[in-house]
N, C-alpha and C positions, 0 to 999 in steps of 0.2 A: 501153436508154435510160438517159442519165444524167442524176440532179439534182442540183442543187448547192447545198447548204447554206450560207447565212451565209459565203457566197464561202470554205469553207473545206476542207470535204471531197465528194467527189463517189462518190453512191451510186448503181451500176449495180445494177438491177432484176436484169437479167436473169444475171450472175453472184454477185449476194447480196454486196458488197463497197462495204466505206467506203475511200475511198483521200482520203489528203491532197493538197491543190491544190498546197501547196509543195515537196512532196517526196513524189514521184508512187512512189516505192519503198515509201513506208508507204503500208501497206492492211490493213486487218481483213477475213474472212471470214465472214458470217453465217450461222448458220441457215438452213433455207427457210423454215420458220417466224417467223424473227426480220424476214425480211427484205418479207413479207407485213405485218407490222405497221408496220413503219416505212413501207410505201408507203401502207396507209391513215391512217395517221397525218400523208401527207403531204399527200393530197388532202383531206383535213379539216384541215389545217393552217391555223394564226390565229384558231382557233376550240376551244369544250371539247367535246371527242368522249366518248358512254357505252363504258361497258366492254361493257354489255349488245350496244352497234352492232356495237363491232370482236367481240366472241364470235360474233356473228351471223354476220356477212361474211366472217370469215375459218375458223372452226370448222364449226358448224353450215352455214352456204352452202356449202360440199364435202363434208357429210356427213357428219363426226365429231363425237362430245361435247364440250359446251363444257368449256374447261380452263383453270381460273382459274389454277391455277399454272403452267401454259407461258404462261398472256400473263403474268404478274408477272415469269417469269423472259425474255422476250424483251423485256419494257419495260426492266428491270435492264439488258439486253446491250446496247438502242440505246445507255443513259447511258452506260454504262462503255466503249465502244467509241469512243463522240465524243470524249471526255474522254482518255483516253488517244491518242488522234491530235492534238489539239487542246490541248491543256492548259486547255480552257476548258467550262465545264456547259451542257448543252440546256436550255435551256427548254421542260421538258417534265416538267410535274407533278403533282403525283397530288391529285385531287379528294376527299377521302372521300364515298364513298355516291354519287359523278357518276360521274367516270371519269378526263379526262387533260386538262390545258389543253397544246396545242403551240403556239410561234408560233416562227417563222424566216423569213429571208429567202431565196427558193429561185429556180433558174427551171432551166427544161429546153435540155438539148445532146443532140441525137440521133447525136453524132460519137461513136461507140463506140471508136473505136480510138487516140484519145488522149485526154490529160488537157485539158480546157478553159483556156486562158489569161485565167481572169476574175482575174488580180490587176492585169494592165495596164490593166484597162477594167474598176476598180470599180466607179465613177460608171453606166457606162454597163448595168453587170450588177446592179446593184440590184434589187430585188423590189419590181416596185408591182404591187398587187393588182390596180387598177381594169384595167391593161394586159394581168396575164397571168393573171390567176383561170380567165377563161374555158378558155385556149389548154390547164392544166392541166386543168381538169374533161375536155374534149374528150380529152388523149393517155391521162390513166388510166384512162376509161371504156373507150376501145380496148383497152387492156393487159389492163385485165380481161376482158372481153370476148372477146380471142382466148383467154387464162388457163383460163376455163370450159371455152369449148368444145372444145379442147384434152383438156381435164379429161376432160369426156363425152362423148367421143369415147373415146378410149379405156380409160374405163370399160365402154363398150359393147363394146368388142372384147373383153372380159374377160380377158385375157392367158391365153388356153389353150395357146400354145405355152411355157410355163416348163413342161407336162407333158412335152413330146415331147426336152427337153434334159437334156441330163448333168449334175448336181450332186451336192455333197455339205454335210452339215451343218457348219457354224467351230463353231456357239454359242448359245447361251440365254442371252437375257437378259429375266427376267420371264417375259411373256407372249409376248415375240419370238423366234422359230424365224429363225436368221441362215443363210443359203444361199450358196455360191461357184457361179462359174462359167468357166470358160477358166483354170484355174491346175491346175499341178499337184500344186501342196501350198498350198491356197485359207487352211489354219489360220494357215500361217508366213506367210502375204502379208496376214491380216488382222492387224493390227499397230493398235499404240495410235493411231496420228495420223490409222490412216481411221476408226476408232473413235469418236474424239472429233468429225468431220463429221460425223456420221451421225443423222438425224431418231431420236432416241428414244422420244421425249416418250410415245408410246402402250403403250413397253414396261411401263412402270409401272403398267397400267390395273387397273382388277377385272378378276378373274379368276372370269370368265361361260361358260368353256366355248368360248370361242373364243379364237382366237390371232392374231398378225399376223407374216405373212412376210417377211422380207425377202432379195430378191437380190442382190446385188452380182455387177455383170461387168467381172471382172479383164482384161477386150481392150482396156487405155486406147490413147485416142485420141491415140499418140506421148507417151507417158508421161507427159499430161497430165491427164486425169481419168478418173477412176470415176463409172460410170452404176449405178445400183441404183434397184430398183422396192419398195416394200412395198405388202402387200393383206393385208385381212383375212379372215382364213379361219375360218368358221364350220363345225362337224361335221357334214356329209351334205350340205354346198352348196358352189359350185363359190367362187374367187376373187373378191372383189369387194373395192370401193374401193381400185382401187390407184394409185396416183401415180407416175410415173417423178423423179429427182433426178439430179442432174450435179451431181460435190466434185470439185475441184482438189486431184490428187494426185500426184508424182513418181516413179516407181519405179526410177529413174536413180540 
């Protein structure tokens, strides 16, 4: 699904990507995480959102510790990523001791496969609230919603088949155990540019005795991305909280 900000850049959910309206070649890549805040930032957008809501909804509601410094540093990536596509600042700014005031003008294209032509039909593509408040609450609530279950689903199937497959160790980093799959030489193929896509943020954690894995499956889909799952693994108990991720990668 796409939205589109301040008739300017258009933020697909479901590939984590800011792309410019005028020059549909620039586009930034997000986080999974960055790109989780910026969608509840959007459905509370024109309003001041707590830190404590979004820690909530996005942290803690899938299970993880809340982490005051991945949301600083993915509030940091929405600015610097608009700004740099745009040459112009969000309005979106930091409350001490609240949280975040955001306001923009947005509306939704469910056209996934190009870029929306809202600069011929500014007038008409403008953001009135009273018109499309509701139509947003409705699509994000769905997005979430399939999001979860999705989620808890197969959390439940606990990924026991990563036991029954061929891997080998790339890397440590922190607390994170980094695992190949489908490569012949998984060390030479993990390389700095899939490195720097890759959800971190947990490697840095305490160090409690447990650890968190990650896979990466090198069988891109026509040399377009890498699928990699992390779960945490606790001593004497099986896989749990694992998340599946898709990064747009070339191997071409």
């Amino acid at each position: 699904m796409n939205i589109i900000i301040n008739n300017q850049v258009v933020f697909n959910q479901d590939e984590f990507t800011l792309t410019l309206v005028r020059q549909p070649e620039n586009y930034i890549k997000l986080q999974p995480i960055t790109s989780l805040v910026l969608s509840e930032l959007l459905e509370k957008s024109n309003n001041t959102i707590s830190r404590e809501e979004l820690l909530e909804n996005i942290w803690v509601g899938r299970g993880y510790a809340p982490s005051n410094a991945s949301l600083n540093n993915s509030i940091a990536a929405i600015r610097k990523s608009y700004y740099t596509l745009t040459n112009d600042e969000l309005h979106l700014k930091t409350i001490p001791k609240v949280g975040y005031e955001f306001y923009c003008d947005k509306y939704i294209d469910n056209n996934e496969n190009e870029i929306p032509d809202v600069l011929g039909n500014k007038k008409e593509s403008r953001y009135n609230p009273s018109a499309y408040s509701y139509t947003i609450i409705n699509f994000l609530s769905l997005f979430s919603l399939v999001f979860l279950s999705l989620y808890f689903y197969f959390e439940s199937v606990g990924f026991n088949e990563f036991k029954s497959k061929t891997y080998s160790e790339i890397e440590k980093i922190g607390i994170c155990n980094i695992y190949g799959y489908n490569s012949f030489a998984p060390k030479q193929t993990f390389d700095n540019n899939i490195k720097k896509d890759l959800n971190l943020d947990e490697c840095y954690g305490p160090k409690d005795g447990s650890s968190v894995d990650i896979y990466l499956d090198f069988n891109t889909q026509g040399g377009k991305y890498i699928f990699y799952t992390t779960c945490k693994n606790k001593k004497g108990e099986d896989l749990e909280q694992c998340m599946n991720y898709k990064i747009s990668y070339s191997t071409r």
